[in-house]
C-alpha positions as CSV (number, residue, x, y, z in Angstrom):
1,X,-116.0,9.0,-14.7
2,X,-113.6,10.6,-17.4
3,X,-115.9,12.9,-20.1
4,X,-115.2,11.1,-23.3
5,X,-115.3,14.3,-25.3
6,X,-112.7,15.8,-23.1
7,X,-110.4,12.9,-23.5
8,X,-111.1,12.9,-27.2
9,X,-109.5,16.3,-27.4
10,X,-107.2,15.7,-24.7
11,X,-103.3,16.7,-25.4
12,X,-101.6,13.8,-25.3
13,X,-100.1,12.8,-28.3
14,X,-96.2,14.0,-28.6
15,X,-95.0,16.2,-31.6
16,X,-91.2,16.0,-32.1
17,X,-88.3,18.5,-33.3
18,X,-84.6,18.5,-33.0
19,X,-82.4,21.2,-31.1
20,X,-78.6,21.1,-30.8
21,X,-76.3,22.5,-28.2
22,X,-72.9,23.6,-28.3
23,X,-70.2,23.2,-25.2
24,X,-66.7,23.9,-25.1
25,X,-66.1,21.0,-22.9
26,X,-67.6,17.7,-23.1
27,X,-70.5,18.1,-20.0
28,X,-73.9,16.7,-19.1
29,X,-75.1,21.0,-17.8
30,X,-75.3,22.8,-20.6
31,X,-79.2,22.3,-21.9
32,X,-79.9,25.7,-21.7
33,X,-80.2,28.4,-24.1
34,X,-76.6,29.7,-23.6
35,X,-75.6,26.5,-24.9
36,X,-78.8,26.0,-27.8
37,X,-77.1,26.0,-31.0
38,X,-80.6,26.1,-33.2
39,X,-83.6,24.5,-32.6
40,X,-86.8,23.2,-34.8
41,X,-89.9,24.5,-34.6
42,X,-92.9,22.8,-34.4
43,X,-95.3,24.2,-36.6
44,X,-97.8,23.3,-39.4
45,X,-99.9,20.6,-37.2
46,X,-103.4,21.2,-38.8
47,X,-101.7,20.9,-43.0
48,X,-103.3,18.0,-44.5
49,X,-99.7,16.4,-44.0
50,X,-98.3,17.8,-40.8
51,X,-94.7,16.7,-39.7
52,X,-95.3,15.1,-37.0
53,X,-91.6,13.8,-36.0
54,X,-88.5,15.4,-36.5
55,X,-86.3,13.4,-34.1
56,X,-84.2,10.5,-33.1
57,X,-80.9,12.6,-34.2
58,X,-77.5,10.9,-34.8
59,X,-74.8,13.5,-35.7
60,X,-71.6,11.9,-37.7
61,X,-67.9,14.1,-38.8
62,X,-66.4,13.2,-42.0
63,X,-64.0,15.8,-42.9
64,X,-64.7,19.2,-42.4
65,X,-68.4,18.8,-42.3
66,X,-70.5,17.9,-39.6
67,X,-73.4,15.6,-40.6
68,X,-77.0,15.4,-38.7
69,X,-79.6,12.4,-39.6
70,X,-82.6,12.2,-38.3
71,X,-86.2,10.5,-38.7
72,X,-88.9,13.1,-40.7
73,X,-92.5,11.6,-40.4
74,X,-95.6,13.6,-42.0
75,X,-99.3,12.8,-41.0
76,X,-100.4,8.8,-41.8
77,X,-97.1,7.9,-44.3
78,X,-94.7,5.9,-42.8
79,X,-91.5,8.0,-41.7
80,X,-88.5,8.2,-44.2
81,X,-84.9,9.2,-42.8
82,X,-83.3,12.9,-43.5
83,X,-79.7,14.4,-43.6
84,X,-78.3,17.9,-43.1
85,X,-75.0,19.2,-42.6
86,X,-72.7,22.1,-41.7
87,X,-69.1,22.9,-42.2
88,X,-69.0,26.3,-39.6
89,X,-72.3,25.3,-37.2
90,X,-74.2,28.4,-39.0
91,X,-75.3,27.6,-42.3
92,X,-77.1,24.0,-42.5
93,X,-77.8,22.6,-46.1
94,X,-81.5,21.9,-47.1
95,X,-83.2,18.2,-45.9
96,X,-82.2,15.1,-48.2
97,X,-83.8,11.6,-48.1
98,X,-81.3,9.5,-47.3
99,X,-83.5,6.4,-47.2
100,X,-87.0,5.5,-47.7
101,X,-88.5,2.0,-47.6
102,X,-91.9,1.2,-47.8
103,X,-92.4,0.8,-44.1
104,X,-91.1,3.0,-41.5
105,X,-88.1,4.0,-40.7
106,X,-86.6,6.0,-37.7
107,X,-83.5,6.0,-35.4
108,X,-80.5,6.5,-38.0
109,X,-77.7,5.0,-36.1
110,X,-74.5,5.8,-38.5
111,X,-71.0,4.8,-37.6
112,X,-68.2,3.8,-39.5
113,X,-65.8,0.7,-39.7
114,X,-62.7,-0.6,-41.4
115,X,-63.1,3.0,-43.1
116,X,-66.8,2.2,-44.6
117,X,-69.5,4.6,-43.4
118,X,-72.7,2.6,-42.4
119,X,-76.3,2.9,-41.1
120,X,-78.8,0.7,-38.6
121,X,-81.9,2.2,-38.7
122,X,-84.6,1.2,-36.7
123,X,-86.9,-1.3,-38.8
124,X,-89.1,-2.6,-36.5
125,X,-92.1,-2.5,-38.8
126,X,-90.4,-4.9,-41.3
127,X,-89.4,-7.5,-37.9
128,X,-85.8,-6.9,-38.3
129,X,-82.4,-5.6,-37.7
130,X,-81.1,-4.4,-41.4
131,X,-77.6,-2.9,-42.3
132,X,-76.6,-0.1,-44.9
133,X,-74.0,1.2,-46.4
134,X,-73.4,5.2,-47.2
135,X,-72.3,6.1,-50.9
136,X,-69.1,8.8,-51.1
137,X,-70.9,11.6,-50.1
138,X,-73.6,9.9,-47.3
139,X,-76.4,11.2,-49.2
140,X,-78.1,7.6,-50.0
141,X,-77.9,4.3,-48.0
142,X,-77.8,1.0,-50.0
143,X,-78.5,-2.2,-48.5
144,X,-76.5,-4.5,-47.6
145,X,-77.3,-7.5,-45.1
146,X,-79.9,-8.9,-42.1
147,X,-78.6,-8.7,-39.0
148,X,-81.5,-9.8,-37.1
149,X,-84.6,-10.6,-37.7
150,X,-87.6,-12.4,-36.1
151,X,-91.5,-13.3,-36.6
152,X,-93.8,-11.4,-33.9
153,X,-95.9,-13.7,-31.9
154,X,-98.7,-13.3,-29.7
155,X,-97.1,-11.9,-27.0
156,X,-95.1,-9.5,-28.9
157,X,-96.5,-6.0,-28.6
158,X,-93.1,-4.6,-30.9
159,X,-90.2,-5.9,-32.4
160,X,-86.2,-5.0,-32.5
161,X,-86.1,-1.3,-32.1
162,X,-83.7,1.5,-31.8
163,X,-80.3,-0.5,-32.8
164,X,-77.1,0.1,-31.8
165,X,-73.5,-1.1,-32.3
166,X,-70.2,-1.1,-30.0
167,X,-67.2,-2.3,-31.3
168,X,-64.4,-3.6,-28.5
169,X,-61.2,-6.1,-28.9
170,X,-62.6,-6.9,-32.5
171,X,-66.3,-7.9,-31.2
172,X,-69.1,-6.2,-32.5
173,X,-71.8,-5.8,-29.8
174,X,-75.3,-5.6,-31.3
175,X,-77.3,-3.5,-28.6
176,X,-81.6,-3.8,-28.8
177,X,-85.1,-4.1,-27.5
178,X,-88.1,-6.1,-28.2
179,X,-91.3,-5.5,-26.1
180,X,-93.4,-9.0,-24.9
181,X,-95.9,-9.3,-22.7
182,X,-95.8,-5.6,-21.8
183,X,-91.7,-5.8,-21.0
184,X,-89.5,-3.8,-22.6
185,X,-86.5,-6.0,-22.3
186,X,-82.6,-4.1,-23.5
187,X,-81.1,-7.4,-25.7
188,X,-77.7,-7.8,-26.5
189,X,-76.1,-9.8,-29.3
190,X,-72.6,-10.0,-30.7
191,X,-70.4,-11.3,-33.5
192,X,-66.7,-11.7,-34.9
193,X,-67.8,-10.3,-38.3
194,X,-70.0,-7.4,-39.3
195,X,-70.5,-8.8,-42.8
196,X,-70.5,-12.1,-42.6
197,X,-71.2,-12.8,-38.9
198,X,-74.1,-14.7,-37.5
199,X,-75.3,-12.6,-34.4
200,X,-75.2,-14.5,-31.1
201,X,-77.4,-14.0,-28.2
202,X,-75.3,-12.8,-25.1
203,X,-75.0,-15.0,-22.4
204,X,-76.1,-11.7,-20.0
205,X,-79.2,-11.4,-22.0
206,X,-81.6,-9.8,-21.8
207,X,-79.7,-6.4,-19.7
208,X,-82.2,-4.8,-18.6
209,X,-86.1,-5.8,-18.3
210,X,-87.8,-2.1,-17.8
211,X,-90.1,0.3,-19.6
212,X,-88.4,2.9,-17.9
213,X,-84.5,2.1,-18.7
214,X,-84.8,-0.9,-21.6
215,X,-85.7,1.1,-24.9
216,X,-82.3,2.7,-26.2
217,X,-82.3,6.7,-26.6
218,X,-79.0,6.8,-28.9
219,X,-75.5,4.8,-29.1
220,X,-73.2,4.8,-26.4
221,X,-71.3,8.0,-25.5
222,X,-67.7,7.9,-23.9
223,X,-67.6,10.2,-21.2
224,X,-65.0,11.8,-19.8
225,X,-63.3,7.6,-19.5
226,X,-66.9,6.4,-18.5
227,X,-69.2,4.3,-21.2
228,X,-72.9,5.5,-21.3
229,X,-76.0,4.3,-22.3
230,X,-79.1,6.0,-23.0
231,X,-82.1,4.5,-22.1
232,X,-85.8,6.6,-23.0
233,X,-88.1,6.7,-20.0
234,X,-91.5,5.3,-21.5
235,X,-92.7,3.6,-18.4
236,X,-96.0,6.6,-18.2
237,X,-96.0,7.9,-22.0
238,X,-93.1,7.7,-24.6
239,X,-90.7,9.2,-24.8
240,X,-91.2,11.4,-21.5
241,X,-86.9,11.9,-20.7
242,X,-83.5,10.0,-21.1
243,X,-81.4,8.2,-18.4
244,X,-77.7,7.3,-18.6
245,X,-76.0,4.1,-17.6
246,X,-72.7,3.5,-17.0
247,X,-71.5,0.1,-19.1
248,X,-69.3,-1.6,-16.1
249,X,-68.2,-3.9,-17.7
250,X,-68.5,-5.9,-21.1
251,X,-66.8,-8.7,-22.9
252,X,-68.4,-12.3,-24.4
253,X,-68.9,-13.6,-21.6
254,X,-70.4,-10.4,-19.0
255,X,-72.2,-7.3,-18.8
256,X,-72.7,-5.6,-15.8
257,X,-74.4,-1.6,-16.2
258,X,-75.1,0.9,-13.1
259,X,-77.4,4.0,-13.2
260,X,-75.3,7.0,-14.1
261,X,-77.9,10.0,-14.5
262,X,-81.9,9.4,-14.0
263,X,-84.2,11.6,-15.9
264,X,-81.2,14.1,-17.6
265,X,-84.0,16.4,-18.8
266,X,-86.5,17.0,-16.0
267,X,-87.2,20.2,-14.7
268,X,-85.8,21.6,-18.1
269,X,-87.8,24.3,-20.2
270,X,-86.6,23.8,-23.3
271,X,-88.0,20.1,-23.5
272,X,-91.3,20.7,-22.1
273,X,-93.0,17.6,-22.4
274,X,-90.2,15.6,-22.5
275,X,-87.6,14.2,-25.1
276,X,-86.2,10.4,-26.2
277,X,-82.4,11.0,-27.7
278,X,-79.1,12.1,-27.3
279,X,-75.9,12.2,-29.1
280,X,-73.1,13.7,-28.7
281,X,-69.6,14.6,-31.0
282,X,-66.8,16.5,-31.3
283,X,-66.3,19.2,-34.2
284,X,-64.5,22.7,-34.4
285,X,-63.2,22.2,-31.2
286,X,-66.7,21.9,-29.4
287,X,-69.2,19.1,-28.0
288,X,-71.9,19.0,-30.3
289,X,-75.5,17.7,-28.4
290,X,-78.3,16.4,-30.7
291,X,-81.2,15.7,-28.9
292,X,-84.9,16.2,-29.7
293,X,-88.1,17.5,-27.5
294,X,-91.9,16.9,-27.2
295,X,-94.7,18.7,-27.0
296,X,-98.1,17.9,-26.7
297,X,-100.5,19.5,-29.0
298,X,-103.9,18.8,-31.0
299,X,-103.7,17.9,-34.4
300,X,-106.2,16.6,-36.5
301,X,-104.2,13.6,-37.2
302,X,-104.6,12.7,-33.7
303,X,-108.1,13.5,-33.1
304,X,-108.7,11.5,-36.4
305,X,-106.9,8.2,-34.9
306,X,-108.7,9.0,-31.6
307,X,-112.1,8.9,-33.1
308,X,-111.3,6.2,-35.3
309,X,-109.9,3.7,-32.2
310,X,-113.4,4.0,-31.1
311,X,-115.1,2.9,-33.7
């Protein structure tokens, strides 16, 4: 019989912080401290408002400066979204809120079309897909349009999460998840029209039905000729390690994926209790790697939510 003061203080709930690595050539082996360009510490947990995420990291080059967004949660308040940036991959500028709603916010998907720079945050919280749009200098987000949006029901235990786009042949391919009845289930939508464009359901939907491959970790990476997505293993605990697919094929009328990597970061000290994104660019003649890692720790903000679930 488990001791119920034992699993009170138990560590199991995931802390989060960013770390970056650096490669000469574009590779999935170089998670290691020869390769760590800087990395977060996790610190602070018992303040009255610890941070308790620092993850989901998209980087994004415009110019001569590299860009890294992120998610920034502290203690109860729902989680507002961050930037920094480099020009020489030594000196990072301070954090600036980028966005902040009045419910949560995470995942900072930026990417840029017909020469606008834009932003699809994860918005789950408010039952919807939303798009922004960057001002000159990407420091604030303005909104702009709906993509998607639906109503939870009963059997919804979580709503569109970690959103994605791919753009192919003039097609914008809306990649996303939606939990019901305890399946994570990968959904994918497209349109003609980013702007304008009513998003249809692909006939290939839903991709993938699985806790451990159908919740996105990040946008698709071109590898070396090959398409990848990351999927976040959350099938035991979230956010535990990343898996790659390889996209086969896509068009309106197919998609076909096949498992490419399973589990990139097992084994791997530097993400010790796991770790849920990755994102990769090029800048200064290097492959720049944004990922994030967990570890488990006591905070009172987790005992407190512990205690108060069994009340």
């Amino acid at each position: 019989m488990n001791n119920p003061i034992r699993e009170l203080f138990r560590k199991r709930d995931g802390v989060y912080a960013i770390q970056l690595f650096a490669n000469d050539s574009l590779t999935l082996d170089g998670f290691d401290e020869s390769h760590l360009l800087f990395r977060m510490q996790i610190n602070g947990l018992w303040k009255p408002k610890p941070v308790l995420f620092r993850a989901d990291p998209f980087l994004f080059v415009k110019g001569k400066e590299l860009y890294l967004f992120y998610e920034l949660q502290r203690g109860f308040a729902p989680a507002q979204l961050v930037m920094i940036k480099t020009q020489d991959l030594k000196s990072w500028t301070e954090p600036v809120v980028v966005l902040k709603e009045p419910f949560h916010l995470s995942f900072p998907y930026v990417f840029e079309d017909n020469g606008e720079i834009y932003m699809i945050p994860e918005s789950e919280a408010n039952n919807s897909i939303r798009l922004y749009k960057a001002n000159s200098d990407l420091t604030s987000f303005i909104f702009v349009r709906t993509l998607l949006s639906q109503e939870k029901d009963a059997g919804m235990n979580c709503n569109y999460v970690d959103s994605h786009i791919y753009k192919k042949d003039g097609m914008y391919y809306l990649f996303t998840s939606f939990m019901k009845d305890w399946k994570m289930m990968q959904e994918l939508y497209l349109t003609d029209n980013l702007l304008d464009g009513v998003f249809q359901r692909h006939p290939s939907s839903p991709i993938c039905i699985s806790h451990e491959y159908g919740r996105n970790g990040g946008s698709l990476i071109d590898y070396n000729g090959k398409l990848l997505r990351v999927s976040q293993d959350c099938h035991k605990d979230y956010g535990e390690n990343v898996s790659l697919h390889e996209v086969v094929k896509i068009d309106k009328d197919q998609y076909e994926e096949t498992i490419f990597i399973h589990n990139l970061y097992s084994s791997n000290s530097l993400f010790p209790d796991g770790g849920h994104q990755l994102n990769v660019v090029s800048f200064k003649g290097k492959y720049i790697y944004a990922t994030d890692y967990k570890e488990n720790h006591w905070t009172w903000y987790h005992i407190f939510n512990s205690i108060k679930k069994r009340l």
